[in-house]
N, C-alpha and C positions, 0 to 999 in steps of 0.2 A: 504494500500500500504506500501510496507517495500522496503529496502534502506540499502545494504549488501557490502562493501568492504571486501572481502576473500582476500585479501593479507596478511594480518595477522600481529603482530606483529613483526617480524623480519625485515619486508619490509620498515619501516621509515613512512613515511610521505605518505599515503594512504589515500584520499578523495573519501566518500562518494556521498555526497551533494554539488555541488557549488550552489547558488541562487543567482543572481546580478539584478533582474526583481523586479521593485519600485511594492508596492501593493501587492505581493505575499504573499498566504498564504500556507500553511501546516496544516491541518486539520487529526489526528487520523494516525500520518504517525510515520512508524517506520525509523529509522535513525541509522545503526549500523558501526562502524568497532574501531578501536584502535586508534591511532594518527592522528591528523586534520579529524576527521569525518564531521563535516558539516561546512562548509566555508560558511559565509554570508558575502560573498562581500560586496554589495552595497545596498544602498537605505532604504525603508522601508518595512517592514517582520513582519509575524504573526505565531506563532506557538503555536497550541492548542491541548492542550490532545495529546501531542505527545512522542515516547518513543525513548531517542537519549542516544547513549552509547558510550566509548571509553577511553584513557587511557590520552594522552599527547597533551594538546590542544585541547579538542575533538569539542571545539565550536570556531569560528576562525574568524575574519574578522572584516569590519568597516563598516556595516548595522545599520541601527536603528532599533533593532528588540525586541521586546518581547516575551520569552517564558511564556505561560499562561496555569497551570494545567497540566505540563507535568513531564514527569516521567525523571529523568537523572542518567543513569547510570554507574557508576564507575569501571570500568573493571579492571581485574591483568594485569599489566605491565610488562616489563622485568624485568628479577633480577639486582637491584644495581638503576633502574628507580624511579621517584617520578610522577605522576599523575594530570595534571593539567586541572582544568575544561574548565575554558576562556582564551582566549587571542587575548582582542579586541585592535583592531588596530587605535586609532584615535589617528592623528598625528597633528592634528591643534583643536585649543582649540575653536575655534567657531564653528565648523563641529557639527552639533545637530546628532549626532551618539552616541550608546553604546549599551549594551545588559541589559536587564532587564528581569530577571528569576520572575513569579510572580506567588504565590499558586500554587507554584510546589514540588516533590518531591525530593530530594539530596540521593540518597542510594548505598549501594556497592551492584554489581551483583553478584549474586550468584559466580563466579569465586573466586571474591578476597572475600568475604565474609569472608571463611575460613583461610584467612590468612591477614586479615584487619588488623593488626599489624605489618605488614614485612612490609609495603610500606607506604608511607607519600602521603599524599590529599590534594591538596588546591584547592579554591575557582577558581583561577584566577591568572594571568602574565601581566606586561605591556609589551603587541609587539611592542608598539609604545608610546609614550611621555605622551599621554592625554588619555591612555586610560580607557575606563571607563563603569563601570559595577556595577549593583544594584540586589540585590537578596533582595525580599521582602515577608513577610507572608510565606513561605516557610520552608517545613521540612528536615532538614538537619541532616543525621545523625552521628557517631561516625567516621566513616573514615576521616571524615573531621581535619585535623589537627587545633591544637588549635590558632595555629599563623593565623589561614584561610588564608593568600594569600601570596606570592612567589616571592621575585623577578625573571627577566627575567631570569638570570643566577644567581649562587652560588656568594655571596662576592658581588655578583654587588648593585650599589646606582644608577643605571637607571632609571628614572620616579618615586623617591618613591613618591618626592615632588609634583609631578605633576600630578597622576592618580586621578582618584575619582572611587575607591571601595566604596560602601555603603551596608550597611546591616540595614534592619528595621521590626522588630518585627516578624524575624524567631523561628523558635524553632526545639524541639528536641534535643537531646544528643551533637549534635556536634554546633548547634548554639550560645551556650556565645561567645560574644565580650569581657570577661573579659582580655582571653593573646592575641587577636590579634595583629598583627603586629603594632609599634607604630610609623606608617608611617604617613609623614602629608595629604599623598592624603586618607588615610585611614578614614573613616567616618560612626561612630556608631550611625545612623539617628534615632532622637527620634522624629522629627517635622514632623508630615504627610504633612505639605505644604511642605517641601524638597520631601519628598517621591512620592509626586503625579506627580513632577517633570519628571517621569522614568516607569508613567503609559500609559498605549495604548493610552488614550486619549491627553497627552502631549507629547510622544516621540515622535509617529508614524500617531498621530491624528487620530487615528482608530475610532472614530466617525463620519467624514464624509468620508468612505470609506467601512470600515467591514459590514455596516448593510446589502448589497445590497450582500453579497458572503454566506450569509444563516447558516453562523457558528458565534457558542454562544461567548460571548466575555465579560469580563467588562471593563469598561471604564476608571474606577477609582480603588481607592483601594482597 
């Protein structure tokens, strides 16, 4: 099943996907358009083996969700645009919400591919105060700019202190944490007990739930 906003880049803010249904999964699903492509509202979310693309914000929302083994692709934006992957929205610090991208792939789509050098990539934006997001074991590659993440706007000091980005034992071309950003929400995770934190089994507690929906899953790291 594929999942196409044709409004196209010039049109702004164009949703593919909303999901706000606790439990939901996404199994082998295509996910495409440019700016806020898939909005994960609410609750908890599983996305496996799935292939989700766009330009500015393309993942959105304040779900507790994992993406697991899925493809994410980087689209050409407008000219003078920068590219941003996440921007999760958690606005209260106890809210057990975030996005966690896990043995997935980070790549530029064939669009921007050819011109992966006019345009800047990050990881991730705080939409919201506490927002927070973990990319783990995952291949990320050269578009990804070296600062990997953004604040929300240009000059702004919004949430630097207060997000938790985490990155833990990615690779590929664009993965050093050497220049990231040296924000304090920012977190170069070497301890797998933090990292398991952000696994299906602890986010979304996809253990006592996923067995029963027939799609492969891991638990842990």
């Amino acid at each position: 099943m594929t999942f196409i906003n044709t409004a196209g880049p010039l049109r702004g803010q164009a949703v593919s996907v909303r999901s706000s249904s606790d439990l939901s999964v996404f199994y082998r699903v295509g996910i495409h358009g440019f700016q806020d492509t898939l909005y994960i509202h609410s609750q908890r979310q599983f996305f496996r083996e799935c292939y989700i693309s766009g330009t500015i914000d393309f993942i959105f929302g304040n779900a507790a969700v994992v993406f697991q083994n899925c493809m994410i692709l980087v689209r050409r934006p407008l000219r003078g645009q920068a590219n941003v992957i996440t921007a999760q929205g958690r606005g209260d610090p106890f809210q057990n919400t975030g996005i966690t991208i896990h043995s997935s792939r980070i790549i530029a789509a064939s669009d921007l591919r050819p011109v992966i050098r006019a345009y800047k990539t990050y990881l991730g934006r705080p939409w919201q105060a506490y927002s927070r997001v973990t990319i783990m074991k995952t291949y990320i590659d050269n578009s990804i700019s070296p600062l990997g993440w953004s604040p929300w706007l240009r000059g702004s000091n919004f949430a630097l202190n207060t997000v938790f980005y985490g990155e833990y034992k990615n690779f590929g071309p664009g993965s050093s944490t050497r220049w990231r950003v040296r924000w304090r929400g920012f977190h170069a995770i070497t301890s797998a007990a933090v990292a398991s934190r952000f696994t299906v089994g602890s986010l979304i507690a996809g253990g006592s739930w996923l067995p029963s929906t027939g799609v492969p899953f891991k638990t842990g790291l």
